[in-house]
MDAnalysis code that builds the backbone (N, CA, C; Angstrom):
import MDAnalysis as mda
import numpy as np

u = mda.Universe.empty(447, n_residues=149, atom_resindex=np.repeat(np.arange(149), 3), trajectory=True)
u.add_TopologyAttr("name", ["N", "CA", "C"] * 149)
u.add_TopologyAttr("resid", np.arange(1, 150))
u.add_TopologyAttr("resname", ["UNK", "UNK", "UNK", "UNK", "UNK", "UNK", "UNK", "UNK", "UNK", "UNK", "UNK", "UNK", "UNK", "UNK", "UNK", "UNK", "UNK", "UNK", "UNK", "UNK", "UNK", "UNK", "UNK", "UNK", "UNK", "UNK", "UNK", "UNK", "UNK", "UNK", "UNK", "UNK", "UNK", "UNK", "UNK", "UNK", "UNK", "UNK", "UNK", "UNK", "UNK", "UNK", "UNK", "UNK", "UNK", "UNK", "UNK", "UNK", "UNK", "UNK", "UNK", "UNK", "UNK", "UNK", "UNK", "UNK", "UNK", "UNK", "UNK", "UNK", "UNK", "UNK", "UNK", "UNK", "UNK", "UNK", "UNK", "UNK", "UNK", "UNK", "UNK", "UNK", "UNK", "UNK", "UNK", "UNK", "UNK", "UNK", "UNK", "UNK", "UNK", "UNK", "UNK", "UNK", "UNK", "UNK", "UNK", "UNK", "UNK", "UNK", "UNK", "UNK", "UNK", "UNK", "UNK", "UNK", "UNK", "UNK", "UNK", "UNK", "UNK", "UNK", "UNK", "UNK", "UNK", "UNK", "UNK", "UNK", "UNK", "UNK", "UNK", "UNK", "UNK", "UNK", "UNK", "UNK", "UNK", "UNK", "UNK", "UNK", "UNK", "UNK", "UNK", "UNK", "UNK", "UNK", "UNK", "UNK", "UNK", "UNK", "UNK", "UNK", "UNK", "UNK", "UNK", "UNK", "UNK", "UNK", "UNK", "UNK", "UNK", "UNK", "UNK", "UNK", "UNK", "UNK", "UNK", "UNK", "UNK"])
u.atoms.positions = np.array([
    [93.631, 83.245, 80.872],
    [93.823, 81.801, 80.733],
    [92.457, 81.120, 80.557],
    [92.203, 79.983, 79.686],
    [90.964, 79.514, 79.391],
    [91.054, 78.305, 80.700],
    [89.739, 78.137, 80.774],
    [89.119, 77.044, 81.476],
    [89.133, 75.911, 81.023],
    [89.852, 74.865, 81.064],
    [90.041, 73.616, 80.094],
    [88.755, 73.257, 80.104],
    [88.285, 73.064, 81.012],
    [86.875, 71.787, 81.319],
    [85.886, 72.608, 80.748],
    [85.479, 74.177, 80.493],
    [84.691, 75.116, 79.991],
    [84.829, 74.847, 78.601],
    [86.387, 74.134, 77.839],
    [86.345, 74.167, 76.635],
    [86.448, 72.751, 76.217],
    [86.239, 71.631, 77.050],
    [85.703, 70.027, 76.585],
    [84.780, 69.616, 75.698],
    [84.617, 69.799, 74.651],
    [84.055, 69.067, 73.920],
    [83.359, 67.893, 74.526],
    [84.044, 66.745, 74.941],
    [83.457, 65.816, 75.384],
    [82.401, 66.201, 76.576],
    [82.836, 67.059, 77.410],
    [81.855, 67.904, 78.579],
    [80.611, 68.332, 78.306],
    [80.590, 69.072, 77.245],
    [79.406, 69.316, 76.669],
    [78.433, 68.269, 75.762],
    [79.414, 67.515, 75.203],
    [78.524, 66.283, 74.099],
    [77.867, 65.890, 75.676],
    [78.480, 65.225, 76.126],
    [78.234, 64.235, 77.621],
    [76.877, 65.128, 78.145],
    [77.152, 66.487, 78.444],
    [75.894, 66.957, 79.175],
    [74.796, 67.051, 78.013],
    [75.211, 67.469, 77.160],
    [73.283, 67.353, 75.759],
    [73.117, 66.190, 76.017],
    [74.041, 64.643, 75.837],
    [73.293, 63.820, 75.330],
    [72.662, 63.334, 76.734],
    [73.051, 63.263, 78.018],
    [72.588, 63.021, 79.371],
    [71.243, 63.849, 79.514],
    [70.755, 65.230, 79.272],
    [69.695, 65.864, 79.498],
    [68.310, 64.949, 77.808],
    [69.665, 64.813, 76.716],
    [68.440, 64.687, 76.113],
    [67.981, 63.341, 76.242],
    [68.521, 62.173, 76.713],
    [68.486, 60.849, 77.464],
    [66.796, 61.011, 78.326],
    [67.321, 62.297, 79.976],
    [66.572, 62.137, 80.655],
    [65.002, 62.729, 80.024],
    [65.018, 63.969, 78.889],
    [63.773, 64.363, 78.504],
    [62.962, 63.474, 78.087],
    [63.746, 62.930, 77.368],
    [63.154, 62.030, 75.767],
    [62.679, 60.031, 77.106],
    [63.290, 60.017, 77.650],
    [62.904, 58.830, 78.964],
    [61.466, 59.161, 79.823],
    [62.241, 60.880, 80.338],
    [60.816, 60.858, 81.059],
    [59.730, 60.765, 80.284],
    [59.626, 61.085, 78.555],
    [58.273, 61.058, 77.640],
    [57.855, 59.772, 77.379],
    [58.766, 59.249, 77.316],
    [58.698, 57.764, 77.017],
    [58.051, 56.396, 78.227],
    [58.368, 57.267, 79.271],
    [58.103, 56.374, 80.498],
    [56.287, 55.455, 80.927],
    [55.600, 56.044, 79.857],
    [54.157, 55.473, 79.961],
    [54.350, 54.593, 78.972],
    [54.909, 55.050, 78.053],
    [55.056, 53.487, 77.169],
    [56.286, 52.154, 77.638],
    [56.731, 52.942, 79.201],
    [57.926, 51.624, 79.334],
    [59.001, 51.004, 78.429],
    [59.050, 52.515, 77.852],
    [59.907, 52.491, 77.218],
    [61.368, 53.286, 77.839],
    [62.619, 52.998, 77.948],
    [63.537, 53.758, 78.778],
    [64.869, 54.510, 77.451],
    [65.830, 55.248, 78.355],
    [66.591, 55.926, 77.267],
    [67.306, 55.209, 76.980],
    [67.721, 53.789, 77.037],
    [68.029, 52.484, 76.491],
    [67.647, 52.259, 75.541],
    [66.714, 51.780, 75.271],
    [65.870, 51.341, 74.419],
    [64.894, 51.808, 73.365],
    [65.362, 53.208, 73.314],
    [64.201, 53.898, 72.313],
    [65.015, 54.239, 70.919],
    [66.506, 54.529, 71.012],
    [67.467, 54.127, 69.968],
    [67.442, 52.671, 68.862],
    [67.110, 51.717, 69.800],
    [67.190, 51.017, 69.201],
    [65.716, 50.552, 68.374],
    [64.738, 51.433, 68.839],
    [63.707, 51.359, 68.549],
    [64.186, 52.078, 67.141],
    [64.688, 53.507, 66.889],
    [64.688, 54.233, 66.082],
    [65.926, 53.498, 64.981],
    [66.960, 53.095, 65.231],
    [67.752, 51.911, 64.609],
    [66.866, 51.039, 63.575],
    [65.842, 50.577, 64.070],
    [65.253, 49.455, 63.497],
    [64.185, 49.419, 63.186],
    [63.580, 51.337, 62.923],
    [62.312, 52.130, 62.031],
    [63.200, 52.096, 60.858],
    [64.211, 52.152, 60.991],
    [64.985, 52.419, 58.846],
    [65.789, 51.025, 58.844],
    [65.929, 50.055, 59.527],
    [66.519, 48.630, 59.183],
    [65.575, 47.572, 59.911],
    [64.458, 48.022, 59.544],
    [63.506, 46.601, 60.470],
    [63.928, 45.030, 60.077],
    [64.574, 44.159, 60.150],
    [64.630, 43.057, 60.474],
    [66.361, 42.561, 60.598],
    [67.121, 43.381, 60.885],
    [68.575, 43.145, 60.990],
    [68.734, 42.232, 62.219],
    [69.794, 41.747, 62.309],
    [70.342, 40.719, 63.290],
    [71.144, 41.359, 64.415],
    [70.853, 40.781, 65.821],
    [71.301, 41.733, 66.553],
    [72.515, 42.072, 67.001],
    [73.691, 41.083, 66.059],
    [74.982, 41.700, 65.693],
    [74.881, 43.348, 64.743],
    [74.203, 42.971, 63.709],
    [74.599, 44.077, 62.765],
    [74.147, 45.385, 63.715],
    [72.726, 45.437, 64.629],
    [72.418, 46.007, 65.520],
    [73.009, 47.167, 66.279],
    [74.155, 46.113, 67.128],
    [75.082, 46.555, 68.172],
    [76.238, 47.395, 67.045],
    [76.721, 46.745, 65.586],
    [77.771, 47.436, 64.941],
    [76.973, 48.660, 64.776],
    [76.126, 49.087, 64.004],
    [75.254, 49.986, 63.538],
    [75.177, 50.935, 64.831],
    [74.986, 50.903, 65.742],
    [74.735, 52.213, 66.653],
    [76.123, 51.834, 67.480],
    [76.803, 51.017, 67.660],
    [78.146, 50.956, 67.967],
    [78.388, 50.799, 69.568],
    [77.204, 50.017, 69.639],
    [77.185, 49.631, 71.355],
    [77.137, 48.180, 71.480],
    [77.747, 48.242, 72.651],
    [78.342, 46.545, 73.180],
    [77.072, 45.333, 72.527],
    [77.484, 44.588, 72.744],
    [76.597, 43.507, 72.248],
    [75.867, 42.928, 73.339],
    [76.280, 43.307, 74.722],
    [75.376, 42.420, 75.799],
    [74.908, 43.940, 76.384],
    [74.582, 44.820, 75.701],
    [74.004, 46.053, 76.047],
    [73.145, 45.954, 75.328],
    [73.092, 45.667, 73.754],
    [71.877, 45.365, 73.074],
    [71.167, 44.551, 73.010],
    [71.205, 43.158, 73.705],
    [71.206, 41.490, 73.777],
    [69.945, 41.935, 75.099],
    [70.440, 43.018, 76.311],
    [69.282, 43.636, 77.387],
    [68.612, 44.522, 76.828],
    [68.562, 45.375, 75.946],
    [67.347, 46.343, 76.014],
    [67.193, 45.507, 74.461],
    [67.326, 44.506, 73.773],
    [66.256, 43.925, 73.174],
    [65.006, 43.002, 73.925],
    [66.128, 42.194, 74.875],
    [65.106, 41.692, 75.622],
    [63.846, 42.771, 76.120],
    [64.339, 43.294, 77.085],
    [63.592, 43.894, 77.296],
    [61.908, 44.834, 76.222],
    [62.540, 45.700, 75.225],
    [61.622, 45.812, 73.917],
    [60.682, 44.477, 73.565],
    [61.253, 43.131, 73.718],
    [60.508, 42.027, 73.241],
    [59.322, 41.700, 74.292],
    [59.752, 42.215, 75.918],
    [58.935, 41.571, 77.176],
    [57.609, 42.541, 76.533],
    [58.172, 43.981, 76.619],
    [57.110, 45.205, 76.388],
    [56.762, 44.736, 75.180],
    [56.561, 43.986, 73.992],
    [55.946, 43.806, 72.854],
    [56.099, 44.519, 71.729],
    [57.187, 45.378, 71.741],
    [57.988, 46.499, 71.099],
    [58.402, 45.443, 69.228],
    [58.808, 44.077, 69.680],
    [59.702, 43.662, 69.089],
    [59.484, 42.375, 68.707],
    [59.834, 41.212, 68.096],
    [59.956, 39.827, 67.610],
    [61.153, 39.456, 67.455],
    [61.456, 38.495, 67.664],
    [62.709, 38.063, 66.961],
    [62.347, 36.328, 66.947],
    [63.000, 36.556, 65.362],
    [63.129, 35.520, 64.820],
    [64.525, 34.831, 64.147],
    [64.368, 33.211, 64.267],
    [65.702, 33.018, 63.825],
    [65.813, 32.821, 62.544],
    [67.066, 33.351, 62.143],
    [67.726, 33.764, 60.727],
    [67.593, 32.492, 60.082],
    [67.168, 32.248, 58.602],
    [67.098, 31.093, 58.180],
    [68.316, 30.796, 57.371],
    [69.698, 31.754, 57.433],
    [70.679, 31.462, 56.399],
    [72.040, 31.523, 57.719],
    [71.440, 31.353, 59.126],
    [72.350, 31.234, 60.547],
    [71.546, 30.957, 61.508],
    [71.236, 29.253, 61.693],
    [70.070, 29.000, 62.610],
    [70.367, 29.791, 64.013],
    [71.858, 30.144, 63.983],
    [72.471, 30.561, 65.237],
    [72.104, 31.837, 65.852],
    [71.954, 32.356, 64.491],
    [71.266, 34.584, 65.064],
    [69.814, 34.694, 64.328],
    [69.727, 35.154, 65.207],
    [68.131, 35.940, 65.188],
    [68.068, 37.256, 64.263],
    [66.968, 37.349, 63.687],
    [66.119, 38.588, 63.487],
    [65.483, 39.675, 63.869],
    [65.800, 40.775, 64.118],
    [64.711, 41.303, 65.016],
    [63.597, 42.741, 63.875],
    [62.760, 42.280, 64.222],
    [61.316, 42.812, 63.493],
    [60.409, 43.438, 64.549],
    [60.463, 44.794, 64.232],
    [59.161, 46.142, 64.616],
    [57.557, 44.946, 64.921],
    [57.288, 45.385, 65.793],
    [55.918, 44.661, 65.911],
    [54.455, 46.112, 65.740],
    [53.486, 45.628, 65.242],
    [52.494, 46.813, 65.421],
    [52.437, 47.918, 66.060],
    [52.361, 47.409, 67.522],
    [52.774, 48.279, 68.725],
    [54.050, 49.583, 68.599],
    [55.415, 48.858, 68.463],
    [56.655, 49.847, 67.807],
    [56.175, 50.875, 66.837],
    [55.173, 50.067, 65.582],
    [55.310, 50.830, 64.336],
    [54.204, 52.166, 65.053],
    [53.466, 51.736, 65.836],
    [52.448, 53.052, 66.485],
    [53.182, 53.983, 67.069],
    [54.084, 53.377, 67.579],
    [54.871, 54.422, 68.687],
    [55.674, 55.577, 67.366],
    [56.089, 54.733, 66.819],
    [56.812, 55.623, 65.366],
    [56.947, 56.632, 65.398],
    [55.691, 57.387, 65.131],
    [55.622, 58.995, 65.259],
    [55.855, 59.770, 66.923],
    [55.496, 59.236, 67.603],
    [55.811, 59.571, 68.891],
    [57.326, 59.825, 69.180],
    [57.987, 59.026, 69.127],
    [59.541, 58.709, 69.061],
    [60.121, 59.685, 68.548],
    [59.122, 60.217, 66.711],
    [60.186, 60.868, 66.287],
    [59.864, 62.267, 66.578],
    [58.135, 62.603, 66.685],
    [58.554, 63.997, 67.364],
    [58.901, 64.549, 68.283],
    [58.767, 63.370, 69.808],
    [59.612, 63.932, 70.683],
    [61.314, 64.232, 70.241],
    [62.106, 63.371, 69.673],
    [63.282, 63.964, 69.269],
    [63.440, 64.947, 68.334],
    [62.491, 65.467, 67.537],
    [62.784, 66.578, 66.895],
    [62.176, 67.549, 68.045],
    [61.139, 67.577, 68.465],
    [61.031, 68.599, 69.593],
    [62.251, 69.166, 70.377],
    [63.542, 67.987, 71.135],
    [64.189, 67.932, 71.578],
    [65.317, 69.049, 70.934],
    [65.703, 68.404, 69.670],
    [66.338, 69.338, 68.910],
    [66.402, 70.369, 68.287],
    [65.029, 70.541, 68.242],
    [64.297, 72.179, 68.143],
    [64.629, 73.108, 69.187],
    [64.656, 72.655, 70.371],
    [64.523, 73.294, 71.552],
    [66.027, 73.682, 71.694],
    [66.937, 72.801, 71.422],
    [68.555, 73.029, 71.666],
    [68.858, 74.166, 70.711],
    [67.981, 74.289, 69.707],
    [68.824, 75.436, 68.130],
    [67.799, 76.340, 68.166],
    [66.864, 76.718, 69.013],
    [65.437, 77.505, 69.213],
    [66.079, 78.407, 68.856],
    [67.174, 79.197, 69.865],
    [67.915, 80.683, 69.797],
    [68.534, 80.985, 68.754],
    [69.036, 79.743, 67.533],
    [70.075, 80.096, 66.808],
    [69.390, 79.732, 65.410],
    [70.384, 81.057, 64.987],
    [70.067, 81.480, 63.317],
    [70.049, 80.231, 62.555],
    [69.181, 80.139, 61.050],
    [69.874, 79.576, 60.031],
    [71.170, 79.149, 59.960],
    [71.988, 79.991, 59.861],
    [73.247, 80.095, 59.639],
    [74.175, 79.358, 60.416],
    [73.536, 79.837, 62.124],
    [74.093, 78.741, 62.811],
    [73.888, 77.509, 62.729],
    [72.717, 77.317, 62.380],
    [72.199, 75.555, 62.638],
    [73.176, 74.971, 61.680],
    [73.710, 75.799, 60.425],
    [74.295, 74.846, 59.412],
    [75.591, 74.775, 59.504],
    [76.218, 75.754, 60.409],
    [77.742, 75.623, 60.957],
    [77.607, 74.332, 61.770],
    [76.837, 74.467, 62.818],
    [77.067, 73.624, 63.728],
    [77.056, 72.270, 63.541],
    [75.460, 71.977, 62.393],
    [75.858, 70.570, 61.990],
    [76.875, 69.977, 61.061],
    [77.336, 70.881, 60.450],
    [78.474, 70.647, 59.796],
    [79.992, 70.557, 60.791],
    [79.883, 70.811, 61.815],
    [81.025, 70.820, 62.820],
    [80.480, 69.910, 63.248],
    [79.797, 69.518, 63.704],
    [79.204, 68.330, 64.280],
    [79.305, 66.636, 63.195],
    [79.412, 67.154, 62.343],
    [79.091, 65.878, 61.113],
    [80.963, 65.600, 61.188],
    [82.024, 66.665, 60.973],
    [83.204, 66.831, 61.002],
    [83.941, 65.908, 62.162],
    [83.064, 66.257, 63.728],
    [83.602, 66.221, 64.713],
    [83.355, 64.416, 64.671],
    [82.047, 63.628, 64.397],
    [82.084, 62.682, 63.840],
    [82.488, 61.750, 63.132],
    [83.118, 62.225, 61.652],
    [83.837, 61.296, 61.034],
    [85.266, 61.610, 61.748],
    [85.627, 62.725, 62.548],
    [87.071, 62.372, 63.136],
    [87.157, 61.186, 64.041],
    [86.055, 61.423, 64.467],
    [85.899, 59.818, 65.353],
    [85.644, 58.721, 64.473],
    [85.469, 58.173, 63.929],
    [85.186, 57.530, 63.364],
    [86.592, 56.746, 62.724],
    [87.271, 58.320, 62.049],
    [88.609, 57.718, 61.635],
    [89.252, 57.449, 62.741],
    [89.544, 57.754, 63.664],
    [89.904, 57.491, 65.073],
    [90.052, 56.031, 64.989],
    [88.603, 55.605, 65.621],
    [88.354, 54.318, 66.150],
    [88.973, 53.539, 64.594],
    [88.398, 53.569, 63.438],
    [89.153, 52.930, 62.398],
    [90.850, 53.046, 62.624],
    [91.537, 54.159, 62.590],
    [92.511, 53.934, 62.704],
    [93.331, 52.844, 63.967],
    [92.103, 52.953, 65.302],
    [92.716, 52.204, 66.085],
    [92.396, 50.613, 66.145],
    [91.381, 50.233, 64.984],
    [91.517, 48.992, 65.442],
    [92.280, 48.270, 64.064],
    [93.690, 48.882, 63.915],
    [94.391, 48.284, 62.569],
    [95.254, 47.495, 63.677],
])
């Protein structure tokens, strides 16, 4: 008989993304930067000046979850925001010097990260897996689309 909880999917996403949270935080922690906030850092290295609606749709987290770790990015100097001149109502948010330095930092600790998870495994595997992984994704995706008809 199999072990249900041995074969969770969600069990395992939940534990990578929790360990790679705490690695990629503790590296980050001299720049005061937390595992909050370094996503959205990386969000807004390939869309620097989006609004912090499109923001929250784009990585698909609450809006008063992104509304705090922008603040926050803006106290640390990470960030700017400015208001939209075609919706005096929403803001802009724009990479500041500081962010664009961190840049490379950001991204090789996460490829480090992900190096380290596929260290043991073949070619072959890496391209199953992200392809099960890319799969396991748009099922979600159609998911949540299907559920908010």
């Amino acid at each position: 008989m199999l072990n249900k909880n041995k074969h969770s999917v969600t069990k395992w996403i939940s534990i990578l993304y929790r360990y790679g949270q705490s690695h990629i935080s503790r590296q980050l922690s001299a720049y005061n930067i937390g595992s909050g906030q370094y996503i959205f850092l990386i969000a807004l290295y390939k869309r620097d000046g989006i609004s912090q609606e499109e923001l929250s749709d784009h990585l698909k987290i609450e809006k008063a979850t992104t509304a705090k770790a922008i603040n926050r990015l803006e106290k640390e100097g990470y960030i700017k925001r400015e208001i939209n001149p075609s919706d005096k109502r929403a803001y802009k948010i724009f990479l500041t010097q500081k962010a664009f330095d961190l840049k490379p930092i950001i991204f090789r600790l996460t490829k480090e990260w992900s190096d380290f998870l596929m260290s043991d495994f073949t070619e072959d595997e890496r391209k199953i897996i992200f392809n099960l992984l890319e799969r396991m994704a748009n099922n979600a995706f159609a998911s949540l689309k299907k559920n908010d008809k």
